[in-house]
Backbone as ProteinMPNN parsed JSONL, in Angstrom:
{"seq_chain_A": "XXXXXXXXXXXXXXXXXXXXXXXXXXXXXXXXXXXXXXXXXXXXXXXXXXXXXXXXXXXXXXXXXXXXXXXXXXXXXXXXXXXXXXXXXXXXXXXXXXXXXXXXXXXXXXXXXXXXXXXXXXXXXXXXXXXXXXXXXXXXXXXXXXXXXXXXXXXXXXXXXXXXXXXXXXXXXXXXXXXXXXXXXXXXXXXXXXXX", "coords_chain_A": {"N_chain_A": [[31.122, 13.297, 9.706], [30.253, 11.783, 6.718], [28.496, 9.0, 6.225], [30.631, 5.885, 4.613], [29.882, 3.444, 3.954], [27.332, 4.376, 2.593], [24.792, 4.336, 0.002], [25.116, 6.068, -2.515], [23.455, 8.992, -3.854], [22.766, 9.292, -6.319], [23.103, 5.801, -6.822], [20.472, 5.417, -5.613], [18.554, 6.758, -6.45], [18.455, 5.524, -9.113], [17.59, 2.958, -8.325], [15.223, 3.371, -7.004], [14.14, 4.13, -9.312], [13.913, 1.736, -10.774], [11.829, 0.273, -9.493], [8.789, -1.66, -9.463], [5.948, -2.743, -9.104], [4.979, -5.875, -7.709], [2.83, -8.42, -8.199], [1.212, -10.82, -6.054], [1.481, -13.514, -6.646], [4.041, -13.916, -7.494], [5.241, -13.279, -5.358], [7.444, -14.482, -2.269], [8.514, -15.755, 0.537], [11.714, -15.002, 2.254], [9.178, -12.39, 4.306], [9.281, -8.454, 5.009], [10.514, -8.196, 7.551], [8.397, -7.267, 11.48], [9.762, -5.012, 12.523], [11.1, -4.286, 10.013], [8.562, -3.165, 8.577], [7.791, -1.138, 10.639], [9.824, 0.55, 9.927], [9.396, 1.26, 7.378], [6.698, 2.141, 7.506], [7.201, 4.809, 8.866], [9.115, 6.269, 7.285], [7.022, 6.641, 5.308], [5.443, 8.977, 7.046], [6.875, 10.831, 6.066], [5.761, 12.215, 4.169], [3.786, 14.714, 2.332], [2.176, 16.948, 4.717], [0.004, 18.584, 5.213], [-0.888, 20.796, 7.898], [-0.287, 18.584, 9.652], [-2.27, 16.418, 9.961], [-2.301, 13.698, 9.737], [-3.393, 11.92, 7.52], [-3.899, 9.102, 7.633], [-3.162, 5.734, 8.213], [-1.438, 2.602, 9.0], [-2.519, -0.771, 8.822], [-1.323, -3.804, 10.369], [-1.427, -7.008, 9.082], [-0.989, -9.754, 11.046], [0.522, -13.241, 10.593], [-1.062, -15.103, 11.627], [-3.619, -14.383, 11.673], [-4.609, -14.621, 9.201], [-6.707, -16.43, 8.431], [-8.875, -15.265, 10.133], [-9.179, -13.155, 8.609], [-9.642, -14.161, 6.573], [-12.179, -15.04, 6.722], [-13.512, -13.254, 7.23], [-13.422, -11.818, 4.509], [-14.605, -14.146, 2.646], [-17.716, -13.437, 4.139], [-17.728, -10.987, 3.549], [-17.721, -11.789, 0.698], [-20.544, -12.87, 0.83], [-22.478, -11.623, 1.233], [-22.297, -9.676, -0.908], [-23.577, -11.623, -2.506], [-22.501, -13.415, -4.159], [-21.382, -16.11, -5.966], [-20.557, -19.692, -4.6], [-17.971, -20.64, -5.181], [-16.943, -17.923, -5.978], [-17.246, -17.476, -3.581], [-15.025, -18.869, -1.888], [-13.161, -17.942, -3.303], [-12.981, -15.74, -2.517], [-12.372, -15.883, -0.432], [-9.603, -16.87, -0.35], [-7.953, -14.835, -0.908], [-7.426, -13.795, 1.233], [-5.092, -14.749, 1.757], [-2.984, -14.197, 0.422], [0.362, -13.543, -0.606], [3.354, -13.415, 1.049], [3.584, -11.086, 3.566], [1.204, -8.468, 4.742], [-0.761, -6.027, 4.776], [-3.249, -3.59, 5.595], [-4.084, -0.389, 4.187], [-5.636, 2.401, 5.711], [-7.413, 5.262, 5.606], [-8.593, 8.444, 6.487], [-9.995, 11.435, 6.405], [-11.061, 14.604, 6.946], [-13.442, 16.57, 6.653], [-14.039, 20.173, 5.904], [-11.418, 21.347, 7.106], [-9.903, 24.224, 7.927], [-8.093, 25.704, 5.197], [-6.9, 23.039, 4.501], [-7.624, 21.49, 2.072], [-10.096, 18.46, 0.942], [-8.781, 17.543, -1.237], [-5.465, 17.364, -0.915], [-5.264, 15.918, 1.147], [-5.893, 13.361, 0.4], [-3.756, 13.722, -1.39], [-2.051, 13.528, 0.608], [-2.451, 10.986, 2.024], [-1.79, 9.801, -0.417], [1.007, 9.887, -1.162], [2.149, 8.858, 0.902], [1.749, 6.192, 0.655], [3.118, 5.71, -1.461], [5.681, 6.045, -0.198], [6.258, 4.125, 1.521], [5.456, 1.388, -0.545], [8.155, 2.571, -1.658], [10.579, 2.265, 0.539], [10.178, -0.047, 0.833], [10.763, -1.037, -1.409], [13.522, -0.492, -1.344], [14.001, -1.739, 0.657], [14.917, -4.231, -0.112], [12.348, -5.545, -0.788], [9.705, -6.485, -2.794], [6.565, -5.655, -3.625], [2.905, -5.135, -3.577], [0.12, -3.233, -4.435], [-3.41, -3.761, -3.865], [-7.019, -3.531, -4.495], [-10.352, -3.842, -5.067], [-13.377, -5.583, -4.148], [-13.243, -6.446, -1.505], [-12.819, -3.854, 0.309], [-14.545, -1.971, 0.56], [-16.383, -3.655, 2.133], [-18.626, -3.939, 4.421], [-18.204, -5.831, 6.829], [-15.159, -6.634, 6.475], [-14.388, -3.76, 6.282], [-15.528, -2.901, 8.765], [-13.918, -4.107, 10.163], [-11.393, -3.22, 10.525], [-11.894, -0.165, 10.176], [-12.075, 2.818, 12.135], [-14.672, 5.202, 13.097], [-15.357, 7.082, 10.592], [-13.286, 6.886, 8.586], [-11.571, 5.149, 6.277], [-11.156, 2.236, 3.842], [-8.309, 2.085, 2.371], [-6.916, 0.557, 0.482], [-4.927, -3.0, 0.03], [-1.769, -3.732, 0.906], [-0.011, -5.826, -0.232], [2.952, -8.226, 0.709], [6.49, -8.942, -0.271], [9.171, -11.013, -0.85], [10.467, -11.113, -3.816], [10.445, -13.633, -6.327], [11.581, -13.339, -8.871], [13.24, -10.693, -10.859], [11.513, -7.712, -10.878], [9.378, -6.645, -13.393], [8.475, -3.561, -15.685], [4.824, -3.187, -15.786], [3.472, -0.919, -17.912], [4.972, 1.004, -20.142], [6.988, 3.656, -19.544], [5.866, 6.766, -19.953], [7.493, 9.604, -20.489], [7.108, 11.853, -22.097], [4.437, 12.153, -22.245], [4.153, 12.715, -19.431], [5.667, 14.786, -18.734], [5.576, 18.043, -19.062], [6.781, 21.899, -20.334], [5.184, 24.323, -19.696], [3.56, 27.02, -21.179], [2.198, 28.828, -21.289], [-0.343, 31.595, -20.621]], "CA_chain_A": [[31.736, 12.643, 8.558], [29.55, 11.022, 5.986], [28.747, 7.492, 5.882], [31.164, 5.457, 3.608], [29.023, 2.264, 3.097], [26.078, 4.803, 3.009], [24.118, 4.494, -1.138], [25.219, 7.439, -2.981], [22.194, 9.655, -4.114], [22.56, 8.208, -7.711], [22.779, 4.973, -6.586], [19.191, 5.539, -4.417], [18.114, 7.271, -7.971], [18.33, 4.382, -9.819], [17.236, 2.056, -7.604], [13.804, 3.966, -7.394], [13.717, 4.004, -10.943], [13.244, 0.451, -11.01], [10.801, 0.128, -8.887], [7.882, -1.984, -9.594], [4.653, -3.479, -8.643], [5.32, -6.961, -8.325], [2.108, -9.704, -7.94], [1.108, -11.793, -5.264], [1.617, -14.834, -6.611], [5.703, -13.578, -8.103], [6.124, -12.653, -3.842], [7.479, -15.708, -1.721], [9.27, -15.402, 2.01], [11.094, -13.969, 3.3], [8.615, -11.295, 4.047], [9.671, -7.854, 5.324], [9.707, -8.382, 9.647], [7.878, -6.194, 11.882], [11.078, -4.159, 12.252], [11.125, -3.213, 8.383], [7.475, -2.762, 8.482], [7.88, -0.241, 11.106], [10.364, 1.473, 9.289], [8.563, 1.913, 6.432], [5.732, 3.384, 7.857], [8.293, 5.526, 9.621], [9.262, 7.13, 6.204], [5.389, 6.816, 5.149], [4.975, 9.429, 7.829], [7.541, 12.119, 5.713], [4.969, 12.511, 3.378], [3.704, 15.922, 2.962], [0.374, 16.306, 5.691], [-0.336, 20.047, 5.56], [-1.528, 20.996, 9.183], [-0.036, 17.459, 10.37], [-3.642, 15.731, 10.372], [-2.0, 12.208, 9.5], [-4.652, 10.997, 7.467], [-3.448, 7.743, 6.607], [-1.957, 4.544, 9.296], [-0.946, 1.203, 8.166], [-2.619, -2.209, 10.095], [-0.483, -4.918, 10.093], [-2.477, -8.403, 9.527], [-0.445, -11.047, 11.236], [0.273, -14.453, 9.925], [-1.847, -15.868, 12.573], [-4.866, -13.935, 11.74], [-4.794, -14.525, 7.576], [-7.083, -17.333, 8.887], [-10.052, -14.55, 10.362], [-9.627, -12.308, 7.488], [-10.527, -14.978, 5.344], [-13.84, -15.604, 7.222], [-14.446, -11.768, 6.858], [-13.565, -11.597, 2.794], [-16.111, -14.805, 2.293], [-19.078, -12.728, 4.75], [-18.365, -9.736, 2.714], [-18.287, -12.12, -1.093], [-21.337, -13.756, 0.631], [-23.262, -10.56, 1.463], [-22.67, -8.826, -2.262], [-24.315, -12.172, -3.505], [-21.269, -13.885, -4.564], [-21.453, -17.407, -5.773], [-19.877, -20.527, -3.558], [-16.695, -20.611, -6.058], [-16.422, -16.654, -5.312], [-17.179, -16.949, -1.581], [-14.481, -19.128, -1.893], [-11.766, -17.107, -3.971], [-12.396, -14.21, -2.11], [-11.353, -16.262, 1.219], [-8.156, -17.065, -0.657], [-7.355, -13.813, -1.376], [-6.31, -13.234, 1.934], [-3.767, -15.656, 2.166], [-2.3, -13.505, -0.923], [1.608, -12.521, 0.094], [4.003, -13.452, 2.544], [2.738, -9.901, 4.585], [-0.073, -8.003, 3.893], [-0.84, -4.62, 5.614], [-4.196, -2.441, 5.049], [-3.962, 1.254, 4.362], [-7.071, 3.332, 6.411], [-7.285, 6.701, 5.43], [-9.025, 9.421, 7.393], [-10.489, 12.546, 5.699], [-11.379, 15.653, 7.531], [-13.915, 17.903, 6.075], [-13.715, 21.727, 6.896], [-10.595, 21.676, 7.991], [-9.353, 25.694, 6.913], [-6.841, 25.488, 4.787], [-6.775, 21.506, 3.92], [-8.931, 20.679, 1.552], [-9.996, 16.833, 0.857], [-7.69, 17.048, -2.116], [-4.089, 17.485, -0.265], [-5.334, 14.974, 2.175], [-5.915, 12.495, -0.66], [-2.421, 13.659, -1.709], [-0.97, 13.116, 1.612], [-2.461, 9.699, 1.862], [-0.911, 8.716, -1.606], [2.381, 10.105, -0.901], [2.482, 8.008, 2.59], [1.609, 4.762, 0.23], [4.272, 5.699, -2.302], [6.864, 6.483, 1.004], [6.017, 2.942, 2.424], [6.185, 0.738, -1.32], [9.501, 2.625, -2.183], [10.907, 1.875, 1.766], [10.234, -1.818, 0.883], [12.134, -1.581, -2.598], [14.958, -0.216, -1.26], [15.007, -2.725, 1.661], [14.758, -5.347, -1.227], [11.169, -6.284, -1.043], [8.371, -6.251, -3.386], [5.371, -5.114, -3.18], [2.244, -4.65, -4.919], [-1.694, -2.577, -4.236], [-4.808, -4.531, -4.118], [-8.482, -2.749, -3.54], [-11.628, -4.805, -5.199], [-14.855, -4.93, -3.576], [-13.288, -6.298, -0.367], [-11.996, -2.97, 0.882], [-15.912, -1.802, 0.678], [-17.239, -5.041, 2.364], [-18.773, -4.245, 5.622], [-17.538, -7.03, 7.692], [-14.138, -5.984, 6.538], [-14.36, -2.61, 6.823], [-15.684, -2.661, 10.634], [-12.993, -4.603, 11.516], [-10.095, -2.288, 10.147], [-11.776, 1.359, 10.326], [-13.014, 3.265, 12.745], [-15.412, 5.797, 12.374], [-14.873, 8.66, 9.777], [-12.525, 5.856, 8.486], [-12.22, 4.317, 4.82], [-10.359, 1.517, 4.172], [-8.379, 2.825, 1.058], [-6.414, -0.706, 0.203], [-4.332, -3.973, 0.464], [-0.542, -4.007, 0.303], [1.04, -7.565, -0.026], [4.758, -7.393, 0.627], [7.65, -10.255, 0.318], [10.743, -11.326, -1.281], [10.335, -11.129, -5.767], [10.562, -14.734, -6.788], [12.4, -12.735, -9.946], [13.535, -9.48, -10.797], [9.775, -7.008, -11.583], [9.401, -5.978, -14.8], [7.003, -2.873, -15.349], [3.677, -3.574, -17.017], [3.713, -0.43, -18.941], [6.287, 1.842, -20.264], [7.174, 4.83, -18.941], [6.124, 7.871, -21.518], [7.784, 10.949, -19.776], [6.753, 12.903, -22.641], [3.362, 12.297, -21.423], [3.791, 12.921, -17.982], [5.941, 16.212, -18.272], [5.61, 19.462, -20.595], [6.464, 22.802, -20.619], [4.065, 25.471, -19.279], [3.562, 27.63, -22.6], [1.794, 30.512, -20.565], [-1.965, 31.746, -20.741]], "C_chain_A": [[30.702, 11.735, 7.891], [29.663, 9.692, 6.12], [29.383, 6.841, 4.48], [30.78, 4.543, 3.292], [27.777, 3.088, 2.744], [25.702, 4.562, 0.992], [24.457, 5.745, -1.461], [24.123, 7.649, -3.661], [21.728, 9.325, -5.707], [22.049, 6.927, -7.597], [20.958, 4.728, -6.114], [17.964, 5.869, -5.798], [17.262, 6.024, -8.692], [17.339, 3.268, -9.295], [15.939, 2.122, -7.687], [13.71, 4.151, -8.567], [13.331, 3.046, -11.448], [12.677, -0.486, -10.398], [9.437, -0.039, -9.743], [6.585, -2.808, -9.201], [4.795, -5.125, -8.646], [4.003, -7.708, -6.89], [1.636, -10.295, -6.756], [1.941, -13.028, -5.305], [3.49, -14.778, -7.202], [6.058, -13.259, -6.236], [6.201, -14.157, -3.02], [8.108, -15.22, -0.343], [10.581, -15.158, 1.707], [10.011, -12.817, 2.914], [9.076, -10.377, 5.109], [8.874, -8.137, 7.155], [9.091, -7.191, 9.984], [8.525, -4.807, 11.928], [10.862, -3.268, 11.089], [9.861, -2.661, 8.236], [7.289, -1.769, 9.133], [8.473, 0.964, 10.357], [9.95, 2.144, 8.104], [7.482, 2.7, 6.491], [6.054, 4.873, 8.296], [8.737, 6.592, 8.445], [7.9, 7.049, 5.328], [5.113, 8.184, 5.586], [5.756, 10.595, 6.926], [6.854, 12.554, 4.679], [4.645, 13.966, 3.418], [2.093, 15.929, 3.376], [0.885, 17.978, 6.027], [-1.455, 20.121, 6.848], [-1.484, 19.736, 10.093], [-1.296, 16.979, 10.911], [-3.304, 14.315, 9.507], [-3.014, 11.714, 8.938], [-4.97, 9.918, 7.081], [-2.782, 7.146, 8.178], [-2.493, 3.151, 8.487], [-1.534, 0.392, 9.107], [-1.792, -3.251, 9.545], [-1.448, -6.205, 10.024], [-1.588, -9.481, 9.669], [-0.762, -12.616, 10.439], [-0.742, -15.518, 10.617], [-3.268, -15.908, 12.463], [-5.801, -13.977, 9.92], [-6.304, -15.377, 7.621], [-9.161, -16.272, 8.96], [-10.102, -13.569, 9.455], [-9.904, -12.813, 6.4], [-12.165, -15.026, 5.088], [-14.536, -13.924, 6.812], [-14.723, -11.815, 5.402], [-14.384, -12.533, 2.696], [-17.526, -14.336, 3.198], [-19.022, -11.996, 4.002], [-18.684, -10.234, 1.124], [-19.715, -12.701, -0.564], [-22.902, -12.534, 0.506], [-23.626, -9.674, 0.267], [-23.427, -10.233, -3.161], [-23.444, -13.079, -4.5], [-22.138, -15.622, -4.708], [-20.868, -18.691, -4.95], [-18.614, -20.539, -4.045], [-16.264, -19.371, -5.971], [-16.105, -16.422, -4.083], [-16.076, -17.443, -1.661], [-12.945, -18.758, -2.23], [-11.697, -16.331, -3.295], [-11.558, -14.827, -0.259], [-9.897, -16.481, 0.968], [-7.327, -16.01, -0.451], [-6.363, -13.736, -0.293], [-5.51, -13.668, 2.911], [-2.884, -15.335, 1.033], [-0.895, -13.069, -0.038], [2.03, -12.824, 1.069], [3.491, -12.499, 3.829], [1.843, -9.255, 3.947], [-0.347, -6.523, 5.307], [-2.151, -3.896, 4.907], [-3.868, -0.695, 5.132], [-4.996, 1.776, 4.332], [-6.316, 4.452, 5.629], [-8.557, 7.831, 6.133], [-8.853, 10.795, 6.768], [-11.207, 13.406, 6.472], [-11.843, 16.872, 7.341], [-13.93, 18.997, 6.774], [-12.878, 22.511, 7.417], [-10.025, 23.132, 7.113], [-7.916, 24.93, 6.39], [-6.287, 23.943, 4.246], [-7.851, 21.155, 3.173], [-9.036, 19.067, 1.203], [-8.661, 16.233, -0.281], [-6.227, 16.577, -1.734], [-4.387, 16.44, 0.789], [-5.545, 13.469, 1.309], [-4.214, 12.376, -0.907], [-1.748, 12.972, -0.831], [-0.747, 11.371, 1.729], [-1.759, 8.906, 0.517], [0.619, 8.578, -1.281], [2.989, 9.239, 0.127], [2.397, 6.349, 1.985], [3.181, 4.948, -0.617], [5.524, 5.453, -1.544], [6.83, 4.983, 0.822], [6.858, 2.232, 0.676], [7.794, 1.331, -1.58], [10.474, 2.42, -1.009], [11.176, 0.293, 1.227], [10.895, -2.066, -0.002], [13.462, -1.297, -2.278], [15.487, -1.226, -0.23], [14.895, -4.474, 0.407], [13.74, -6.273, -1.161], [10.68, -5.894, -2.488], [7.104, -6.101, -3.499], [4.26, -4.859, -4.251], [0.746, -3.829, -3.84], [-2.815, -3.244, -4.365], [-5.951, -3.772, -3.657], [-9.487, -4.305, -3.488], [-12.615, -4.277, -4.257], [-14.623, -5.39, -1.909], [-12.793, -4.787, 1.123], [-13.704, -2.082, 1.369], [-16.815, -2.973, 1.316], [-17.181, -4.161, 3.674], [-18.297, -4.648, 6.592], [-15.763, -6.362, 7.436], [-13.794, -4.705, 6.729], [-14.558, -2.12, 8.512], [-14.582, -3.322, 11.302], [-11.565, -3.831, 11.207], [-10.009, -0.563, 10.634], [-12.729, 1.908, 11.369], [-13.598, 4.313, 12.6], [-14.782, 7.275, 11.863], [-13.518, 7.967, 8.667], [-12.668, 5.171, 6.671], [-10.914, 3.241, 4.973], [-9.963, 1.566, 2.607], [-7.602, 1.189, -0.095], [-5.383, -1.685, 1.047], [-3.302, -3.49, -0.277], [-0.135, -5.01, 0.562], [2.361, -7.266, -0.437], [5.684, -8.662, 0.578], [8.992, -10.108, -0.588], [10.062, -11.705, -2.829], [10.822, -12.306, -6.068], [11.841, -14.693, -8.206], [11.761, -11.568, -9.959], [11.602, -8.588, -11.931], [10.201, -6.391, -12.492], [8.266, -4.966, -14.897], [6.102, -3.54, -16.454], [3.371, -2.694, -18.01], [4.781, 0.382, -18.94], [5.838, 3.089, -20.153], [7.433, 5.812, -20.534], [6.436, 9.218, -20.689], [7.536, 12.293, -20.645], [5.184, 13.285, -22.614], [3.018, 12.742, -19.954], [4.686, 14.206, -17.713], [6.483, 17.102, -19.361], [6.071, 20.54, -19.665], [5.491, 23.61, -20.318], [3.982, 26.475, -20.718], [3.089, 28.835, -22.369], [0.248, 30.419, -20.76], [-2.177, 31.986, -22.034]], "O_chain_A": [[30.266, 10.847, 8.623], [30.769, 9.153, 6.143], [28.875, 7.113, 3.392], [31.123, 4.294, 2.137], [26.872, 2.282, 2.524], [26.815, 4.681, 0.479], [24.104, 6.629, -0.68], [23.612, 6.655, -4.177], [20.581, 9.159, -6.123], [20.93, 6.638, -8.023], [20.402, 3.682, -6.452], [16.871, 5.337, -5.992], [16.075, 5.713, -8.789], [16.399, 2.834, -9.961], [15.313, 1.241, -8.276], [12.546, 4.505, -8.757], [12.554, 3.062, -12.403], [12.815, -1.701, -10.54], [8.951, 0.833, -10.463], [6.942, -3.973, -9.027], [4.698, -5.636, -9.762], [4.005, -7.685, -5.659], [2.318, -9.488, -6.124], [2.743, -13.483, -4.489], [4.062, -15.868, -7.229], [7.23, -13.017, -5.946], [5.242, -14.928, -3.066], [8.136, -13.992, -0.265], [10.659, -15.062, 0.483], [9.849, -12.354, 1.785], [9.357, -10.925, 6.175], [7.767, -8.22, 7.686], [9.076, -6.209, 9.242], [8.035, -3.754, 11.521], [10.577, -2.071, 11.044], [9.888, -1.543, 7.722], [6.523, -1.02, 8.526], [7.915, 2.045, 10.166], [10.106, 3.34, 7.856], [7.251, 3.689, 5.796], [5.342, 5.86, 8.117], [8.689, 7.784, 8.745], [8.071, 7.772, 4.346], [4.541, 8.853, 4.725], [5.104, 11.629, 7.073], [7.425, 13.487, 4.113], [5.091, 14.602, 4.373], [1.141, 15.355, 2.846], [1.764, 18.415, 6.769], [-2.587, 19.637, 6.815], [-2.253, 19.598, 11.045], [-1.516, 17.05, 12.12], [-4.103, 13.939, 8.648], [-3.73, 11.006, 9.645], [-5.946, 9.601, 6.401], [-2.154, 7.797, 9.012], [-3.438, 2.834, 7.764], [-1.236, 0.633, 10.276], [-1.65, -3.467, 8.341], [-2.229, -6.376, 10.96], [-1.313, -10.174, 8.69], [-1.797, -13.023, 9.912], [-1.091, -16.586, 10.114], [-4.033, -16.797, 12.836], [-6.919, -13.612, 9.556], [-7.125, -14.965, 6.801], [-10.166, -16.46, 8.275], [-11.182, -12.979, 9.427], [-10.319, -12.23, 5.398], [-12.951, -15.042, 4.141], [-15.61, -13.589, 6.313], [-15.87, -11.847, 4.956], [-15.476, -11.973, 2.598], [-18.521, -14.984, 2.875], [-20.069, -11.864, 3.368], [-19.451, -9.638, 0.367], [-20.338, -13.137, -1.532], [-23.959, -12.664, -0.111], [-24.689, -9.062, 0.159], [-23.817, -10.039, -4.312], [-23.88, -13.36, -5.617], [-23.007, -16.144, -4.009], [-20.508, -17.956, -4.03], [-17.843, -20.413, -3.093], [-15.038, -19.349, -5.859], [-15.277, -15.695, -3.534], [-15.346, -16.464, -1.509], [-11.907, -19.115, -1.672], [-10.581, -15.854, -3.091], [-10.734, -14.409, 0.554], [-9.052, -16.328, 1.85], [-6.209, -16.093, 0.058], [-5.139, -13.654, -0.395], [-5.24, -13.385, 4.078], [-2.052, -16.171, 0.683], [-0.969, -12.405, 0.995], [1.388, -12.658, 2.106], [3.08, -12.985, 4.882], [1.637, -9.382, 2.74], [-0.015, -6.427, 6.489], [-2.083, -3.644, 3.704], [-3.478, -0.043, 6.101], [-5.594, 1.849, 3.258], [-5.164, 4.547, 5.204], [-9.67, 7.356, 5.906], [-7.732, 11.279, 6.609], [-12.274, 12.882, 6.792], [-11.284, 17.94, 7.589], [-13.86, 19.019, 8.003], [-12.99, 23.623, 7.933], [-9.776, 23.124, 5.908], [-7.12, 24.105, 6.841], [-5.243, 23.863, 3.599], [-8.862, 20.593, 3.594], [-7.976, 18.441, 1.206], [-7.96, 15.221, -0.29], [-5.804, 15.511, -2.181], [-3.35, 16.122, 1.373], [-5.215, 12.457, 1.927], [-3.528, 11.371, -0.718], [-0.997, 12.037, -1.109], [0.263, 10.674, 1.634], [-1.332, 7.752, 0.473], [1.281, 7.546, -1.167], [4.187, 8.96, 0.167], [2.85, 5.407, 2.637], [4.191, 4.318, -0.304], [6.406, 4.761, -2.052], [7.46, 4.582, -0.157], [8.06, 2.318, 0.424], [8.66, 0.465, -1.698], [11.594, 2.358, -1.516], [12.238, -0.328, 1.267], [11.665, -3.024, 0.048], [14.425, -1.795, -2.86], [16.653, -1.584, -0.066], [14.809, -5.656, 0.736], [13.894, -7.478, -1.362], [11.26, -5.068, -3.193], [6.651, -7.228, -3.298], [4.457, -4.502, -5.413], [0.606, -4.02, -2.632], [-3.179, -3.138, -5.537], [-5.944, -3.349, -2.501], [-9.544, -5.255, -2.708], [-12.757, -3.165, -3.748], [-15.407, -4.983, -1.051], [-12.572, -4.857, 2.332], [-13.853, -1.66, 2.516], [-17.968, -3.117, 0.909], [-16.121, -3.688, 4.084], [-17.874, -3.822, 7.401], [-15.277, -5.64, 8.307], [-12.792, -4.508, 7.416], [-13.948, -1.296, 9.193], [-14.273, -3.255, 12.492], [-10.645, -4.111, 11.975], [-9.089, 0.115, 11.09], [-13.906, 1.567, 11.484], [-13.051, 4.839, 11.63], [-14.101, 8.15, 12.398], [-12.87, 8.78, 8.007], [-13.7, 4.84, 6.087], [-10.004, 3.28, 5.802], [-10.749, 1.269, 1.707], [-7.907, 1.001, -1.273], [-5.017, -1.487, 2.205], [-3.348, -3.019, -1.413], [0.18, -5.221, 1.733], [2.842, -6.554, -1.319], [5.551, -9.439, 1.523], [9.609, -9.077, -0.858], [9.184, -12.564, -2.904], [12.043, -12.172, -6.147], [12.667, -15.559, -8.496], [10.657, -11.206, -9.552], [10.992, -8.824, -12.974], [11.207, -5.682, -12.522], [7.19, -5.239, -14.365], [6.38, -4.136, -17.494], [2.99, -3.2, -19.066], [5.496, 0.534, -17.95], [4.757, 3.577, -20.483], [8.226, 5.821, -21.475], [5.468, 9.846, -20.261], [7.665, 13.443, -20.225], [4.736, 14.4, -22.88], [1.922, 13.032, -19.474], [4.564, 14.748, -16.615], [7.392, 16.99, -20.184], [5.922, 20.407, -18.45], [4.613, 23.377, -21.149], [5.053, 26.245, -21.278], [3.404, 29.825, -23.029], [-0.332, 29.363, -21.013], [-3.323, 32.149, -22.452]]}, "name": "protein", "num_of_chains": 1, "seq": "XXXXXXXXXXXXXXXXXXXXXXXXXXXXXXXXXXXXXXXXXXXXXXXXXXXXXXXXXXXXXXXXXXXXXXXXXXXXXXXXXXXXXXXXXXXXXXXXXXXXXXXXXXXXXXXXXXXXXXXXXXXXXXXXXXXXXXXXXXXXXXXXXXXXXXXXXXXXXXXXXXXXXXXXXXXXXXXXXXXXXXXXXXXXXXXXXXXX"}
């Protein structure tokens, strides 16, 4: 028998329809617990991964540790040459967001039948899974790269080898309701096939 509190498939529709990217500084606490964070990765994972070579996992960066990933983001602004007012911003950064989670990705040349592209795919699809998990449990969420995702120091301490470190997701509770930043042109994003 169907669930009767369960979201009807409209409802779920919608909902993902107004789904948006929302800020750092617009995200306040609560932030989604380990629990929801699980779960989201959990539907992350239904992505589609032709020949099930997962090439994507989520790290969690505890609130405890915002502290040593600071010290990494100012080694890696100090190492590209960064000024003292940069070394400085970039240590902020990552105290950005109630939670904060990195997304590795793992690419597997050669493999028959997978090429790097569909493994690119898979990895997006597993980010998309995860942010739309968090809108529906009524977070917000947004994507961060920059040059710390390429920093050395940060990179060795997230990926291991064969390993990229593809970005930052900061996750919490929407201070107010996200508005998108641009508008949706669906007549841009879907035509008609017209033939050869």
């Amino acid at each position: 028998m169907p669930d009767a509190d369960a979201p009807l498939p409209a409802d779920l529709l919608a909902a993902l329809a107004n789904r948006h990217s929302v800020g750092p500084k617009y995200l306040v606490e609560p932030a989604p617990s380990d629990e929801e964070i699980a779960r989201a990765v959990t539907i992350a994972l239904r992505a589609p991964d032709h020949s099930g070579l997962q090439p994507f996992r989520f790290v969690l960066v505890g609130a405890d540790q915002r502290d040593d990933l600071a010290s990494l983001f100012a080694e890696g602004a100090r190492l590209r040459g960064q000024s003292p007012g940069e070394i400085e911003r970039a240590r902020e950064r990552a105290h950005n967001g109630p939670a904060l989670v990195a997304l590795v990705v793992r690419l597997r040349e050669g493999v028959a039948d997978v090429p790097l592209r569909e493994q690119w795919v898979s990895a997006g699809a597993g980010l998309m899974n995860f942010l739309n998990a968090l809108h529906l449990m009524g977070y917000g969420a947004k994507t961060l790269s920059g040059a710390s995702v390429d920093d050395p120091p940060v990179r060795d301490a997230f990926c291991r080898e064969g390993e990229s470190l593809l970005c930052w997701i900061v996750c919490g509770t929407a201070r107010e309701r996200p508005k998108p930043r641009y508008a949706a042109d669906l007549s841009a994003a879907l035509e008609r096939w017209t033939g050869a």
